[in-house]
C-alpha positions in Angstrom: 11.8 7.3 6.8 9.2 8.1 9.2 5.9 9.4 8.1 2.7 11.5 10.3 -0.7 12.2 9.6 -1.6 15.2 11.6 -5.0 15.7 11.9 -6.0 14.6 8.2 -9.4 15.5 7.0 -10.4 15.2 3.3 -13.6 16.0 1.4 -14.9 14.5 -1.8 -17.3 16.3 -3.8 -20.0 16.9 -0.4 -18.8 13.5 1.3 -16.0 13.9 4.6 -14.5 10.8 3.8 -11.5 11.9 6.0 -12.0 12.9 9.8 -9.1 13.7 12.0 -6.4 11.0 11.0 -3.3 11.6 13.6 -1.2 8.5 13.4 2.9 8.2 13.1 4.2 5.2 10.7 8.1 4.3 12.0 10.5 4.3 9.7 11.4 1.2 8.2 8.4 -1.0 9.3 5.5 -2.0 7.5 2.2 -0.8 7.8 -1.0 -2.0 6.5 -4.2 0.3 6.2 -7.2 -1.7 6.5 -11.5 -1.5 7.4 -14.5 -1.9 5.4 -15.4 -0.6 1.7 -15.6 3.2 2.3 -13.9 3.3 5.4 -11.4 6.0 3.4 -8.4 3.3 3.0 -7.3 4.8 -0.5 -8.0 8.3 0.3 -5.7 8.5 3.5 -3.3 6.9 0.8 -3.4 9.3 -2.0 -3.1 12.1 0.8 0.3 11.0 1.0 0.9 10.8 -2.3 -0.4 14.0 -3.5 -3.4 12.6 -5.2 -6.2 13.9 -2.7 -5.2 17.7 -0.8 -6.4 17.0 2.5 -9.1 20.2 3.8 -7.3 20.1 6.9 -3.9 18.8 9.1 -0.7 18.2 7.4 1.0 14.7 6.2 5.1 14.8 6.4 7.3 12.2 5.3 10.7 12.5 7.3 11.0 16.4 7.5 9.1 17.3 4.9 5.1 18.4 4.3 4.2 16.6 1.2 1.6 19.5 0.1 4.4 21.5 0.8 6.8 20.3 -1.7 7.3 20.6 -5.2 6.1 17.2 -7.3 9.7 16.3 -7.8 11.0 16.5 -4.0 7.7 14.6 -3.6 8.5 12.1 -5.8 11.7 11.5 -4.5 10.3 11.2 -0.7 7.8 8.3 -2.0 7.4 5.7 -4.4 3.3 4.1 -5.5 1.8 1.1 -6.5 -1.0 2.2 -7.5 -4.9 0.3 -7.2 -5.7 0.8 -11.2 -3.4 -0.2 -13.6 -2.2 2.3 -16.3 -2.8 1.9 -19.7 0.9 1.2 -21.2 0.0 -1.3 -23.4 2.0 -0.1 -25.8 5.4 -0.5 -24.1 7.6 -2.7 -23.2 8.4 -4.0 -19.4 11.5 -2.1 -19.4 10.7 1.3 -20.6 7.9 1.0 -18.2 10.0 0.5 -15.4 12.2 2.9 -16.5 9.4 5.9 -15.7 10.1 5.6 -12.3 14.0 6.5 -12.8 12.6 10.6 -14.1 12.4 12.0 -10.5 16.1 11.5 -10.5 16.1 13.2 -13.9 16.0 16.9 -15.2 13.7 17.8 -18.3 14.9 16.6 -21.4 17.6 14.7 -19.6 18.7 11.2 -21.0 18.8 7.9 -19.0 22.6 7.2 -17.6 24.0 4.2 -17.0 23.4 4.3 -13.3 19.5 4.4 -14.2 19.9 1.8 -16.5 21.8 -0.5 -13.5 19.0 0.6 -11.0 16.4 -1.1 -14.0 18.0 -4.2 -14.0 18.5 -4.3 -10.2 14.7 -3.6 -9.8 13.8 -6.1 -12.4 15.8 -8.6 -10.7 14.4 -8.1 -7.5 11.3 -8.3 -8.5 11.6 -11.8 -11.0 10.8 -10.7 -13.8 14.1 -9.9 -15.8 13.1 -12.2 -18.5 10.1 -10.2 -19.2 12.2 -6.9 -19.9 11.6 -6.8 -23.0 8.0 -7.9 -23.6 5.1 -5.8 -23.8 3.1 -5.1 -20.9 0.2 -5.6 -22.2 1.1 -9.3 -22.9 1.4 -9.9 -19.2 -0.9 -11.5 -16.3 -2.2 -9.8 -13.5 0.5 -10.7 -11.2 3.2 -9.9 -13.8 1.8 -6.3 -14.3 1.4 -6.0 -10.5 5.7 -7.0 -10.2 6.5 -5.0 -12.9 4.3 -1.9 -11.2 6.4 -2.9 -8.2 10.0 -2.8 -10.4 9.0 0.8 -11.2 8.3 1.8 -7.8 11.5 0.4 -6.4 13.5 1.8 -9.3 12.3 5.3 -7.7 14.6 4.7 -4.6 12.4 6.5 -2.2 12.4 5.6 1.1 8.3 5.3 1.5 6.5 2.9 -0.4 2.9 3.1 -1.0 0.5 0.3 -2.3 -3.0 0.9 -2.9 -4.5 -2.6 -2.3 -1.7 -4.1 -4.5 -3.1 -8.0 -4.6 -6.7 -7.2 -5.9 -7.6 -9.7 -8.7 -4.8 -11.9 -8.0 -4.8 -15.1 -8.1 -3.8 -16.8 -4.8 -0.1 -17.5 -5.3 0.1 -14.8 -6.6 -1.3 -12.2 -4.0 1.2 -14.6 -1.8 4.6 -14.2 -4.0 3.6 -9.8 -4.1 3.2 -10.0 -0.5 6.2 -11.8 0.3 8.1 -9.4 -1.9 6.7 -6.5 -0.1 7.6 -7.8 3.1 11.4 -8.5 2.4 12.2 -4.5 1.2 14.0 -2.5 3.8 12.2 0.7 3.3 9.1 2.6 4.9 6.0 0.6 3.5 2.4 1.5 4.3 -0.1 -0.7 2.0 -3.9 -0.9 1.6 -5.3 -4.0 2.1 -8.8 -5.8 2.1 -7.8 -9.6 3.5 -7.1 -9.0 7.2 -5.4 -12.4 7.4 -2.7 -11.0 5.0 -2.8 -8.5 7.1 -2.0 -10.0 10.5 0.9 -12.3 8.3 2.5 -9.4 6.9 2.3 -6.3 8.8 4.6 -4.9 11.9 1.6 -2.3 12.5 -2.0 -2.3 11.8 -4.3 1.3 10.8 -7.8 0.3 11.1 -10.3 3.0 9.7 -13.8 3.0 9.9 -16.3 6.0 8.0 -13.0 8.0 7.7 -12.1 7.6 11.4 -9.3 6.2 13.1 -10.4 3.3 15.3 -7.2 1.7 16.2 -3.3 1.4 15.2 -0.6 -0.7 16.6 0.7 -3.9 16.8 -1.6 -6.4 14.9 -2.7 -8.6 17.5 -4.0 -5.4 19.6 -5.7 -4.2 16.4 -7.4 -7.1 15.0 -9.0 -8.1 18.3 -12.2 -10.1 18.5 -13.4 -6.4 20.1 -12.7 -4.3 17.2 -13.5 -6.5 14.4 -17.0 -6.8 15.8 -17.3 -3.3 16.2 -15.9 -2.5 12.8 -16.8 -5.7 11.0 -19.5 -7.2 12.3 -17.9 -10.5 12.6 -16.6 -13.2 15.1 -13.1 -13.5 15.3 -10.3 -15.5 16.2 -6.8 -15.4 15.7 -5.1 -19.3 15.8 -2.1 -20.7 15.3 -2.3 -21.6 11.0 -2.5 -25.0 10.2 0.4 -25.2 7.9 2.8 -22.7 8.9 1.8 -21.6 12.6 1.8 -18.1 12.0 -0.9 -16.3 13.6 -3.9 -17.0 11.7 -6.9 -15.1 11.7 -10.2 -16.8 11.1 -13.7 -15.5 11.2 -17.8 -15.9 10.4 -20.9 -13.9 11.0 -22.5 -13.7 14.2 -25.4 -16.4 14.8 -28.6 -15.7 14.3 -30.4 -14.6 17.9 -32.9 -17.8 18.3 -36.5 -16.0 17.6 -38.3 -15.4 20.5 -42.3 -16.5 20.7 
């Protein structure tokens, strides 16, 4: 399902940390949201899902005006990984997969056996269907993060948003989540810091800079030598990797202007 910014401003406390965000993401491709630390990465996120009311424009998935909608047509329009973690310490992998079955599910209403076949399925998916029945507070990093993931796909919405998904991963790790991401056939539009990921996994590239839209398109176009020294301050290149010749994107510092005398 297709989703549009239109014009997206947002205001924390005194801060614009939004400014004008018009931008269309096609349906079924995926889209990573990158720039620098307070560029407004998350924010433009939580727009979308409900978490920041924008001051101004409008942000529609398929149809429908998210800020529109009541929290339960909302929640069946679009499915979150979330940056933080939540504290469910207490229960176990499957009942916290389970929570994302409840937008499907009136109050007081039971889980059926179709929600119970969409938990396995997720958990399968996802690897982890010998950790069902563990705590999740027992797990690593990368286990939380898949079973965070299980939840989200359990929701069957047809956007998927991650909010930089791979922080404090461990390598393979942040490789094996990303790899996952990539094969789902739905919408998916995920914050990102390492723009190398982000040129290996993306179809489209947003690049934000102090709440502004600088570019979006296809990678290559976005993560040019041009913009990254604009937005980044670094040199760039983007290479052929050396072990699997996907496009590669390497990078360093400027040097130092020899001093004159």
């Amino acid at each position: 399902m297709k989703v549009t910014c239109s014009d997206v401003s947002a205001v924390l406390g005194r801060r614009t940390v939004l400014s004008g965000i018009s931008l269309e993401v096609p349906t079924g491709s995926l889209t990573a949201i990158v720039g620098p630390n307070g560029s407004g990465k998350s924010t433009l996120l939580r727009v979308l899902y409900r978490a920041v009311r924008p001051t101004r424009g409008s942000a529609v998935i398929g149809e429908t005006d998210v800020w529109r909608a009541g929290p339960r047509t909302a929640a069946r329009l679009r499915a979150v990984v979330p940056q933080h973690q939540p504290s469910q310490s207490g229960l176990r992998v499957r009942e916290v997969v389970e929570l994302g079955r409840y937008a499907h599910l009136r109050w007081f209403d039971r889980t059926r056996r179709d929600d119970r076949k969409a938990v396995d399925q997720a958990l399968s998916r996802v690897g982890i269907t010998g950790l069902a029945e563990r705590p999740i507070g027992a797990l690593s990093g990368g286990e939380r993060q898949r079973v965070l993931l299980a939840r989200a796909l359990v929701q069957q919405a047809p956007v998927l948003l991650l909010d930089e998904p791979t922080n404090h991963l461990d390598p393979r790790a942040q490789l094996d989540l990303l790899h996952l991401v990539a094969q789902l056939d739905c919408t998916r539009i995920v914050v990102i810091h390492d723009l190398d990921h982000a040129l290996a996994i993306a179809d489209r590239i947003v690049l934000l800079h102090q709440g502004r839209l600088v570019a979006h398109g296809r990678p290559r176009a976005v993560l040019d030598a041009a913009n990254l020294s604009a937005v980044f301050g670094l040199e760039s290149r983007i290479v052929p990797h050396p072990i699997d010749d996907r496009d590669h994107l390497t990078f360093a510092r400027p040097a130092a202007a020899p001093a004159t005398t």
